[in-house]
C-alpha angles and dihedrals in degrees: 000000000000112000120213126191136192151188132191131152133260109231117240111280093004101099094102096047087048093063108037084057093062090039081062098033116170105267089224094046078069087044087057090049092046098059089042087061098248126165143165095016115173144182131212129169135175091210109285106011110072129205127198130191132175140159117225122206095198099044140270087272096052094042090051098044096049083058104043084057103046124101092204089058088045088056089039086052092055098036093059093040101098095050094042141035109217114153111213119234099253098210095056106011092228130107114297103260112226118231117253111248107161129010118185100190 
């Protein structure tokens, strides 16, 4: 299974709202990660600095493209714009995926 990892920013002031917006996340926006294959995504922040990471069982590529090409992204993207910055890969409108540097399995 692929592993992809992110990292965006939460805005100033914005933490709260941040979070009760995942604790309320659009049930169709799951329904979007699940058919991308999608599985143990998780969130951490320090505050302001997030961190994603998330396997994917059909592969980065799959995962990226199903929500490239996904209205309901599109709509989750420009909901959370205004409490975080996270530039979108252009080439696949997804996250932009971090690069790999130590693994302790």
């Amino acid at each position: 299974m692929e592993k992809y990892a992110w990292s965006a920013v939460i805005r100033d002031g914005k933490y709260a709202e941040y979070v009760k917006r995942h604790d309320e996340i659009w049930p169709e926006l799951v329904e979007v990660l699940k058919r991308a294959g999608i599985r143990n995504y998780t969130i951490w922040t320090d505050g302001r600095t997030l961190f994603g990471y998330y396997e994917c069982e059909k592969g980065v590529d799959y995962a990226a493209r199903v929500q490239a090409e996904s209205p309901v992204v599109d709509r989750w993207n420009e909901f959370m714009d205004d409490v975080m910055v996270m530039p979108l890969d252009p080439e696949t409108g997804a996250q932009p995926r971090l690069k790999k540097v130590f693994s302790l399995d």
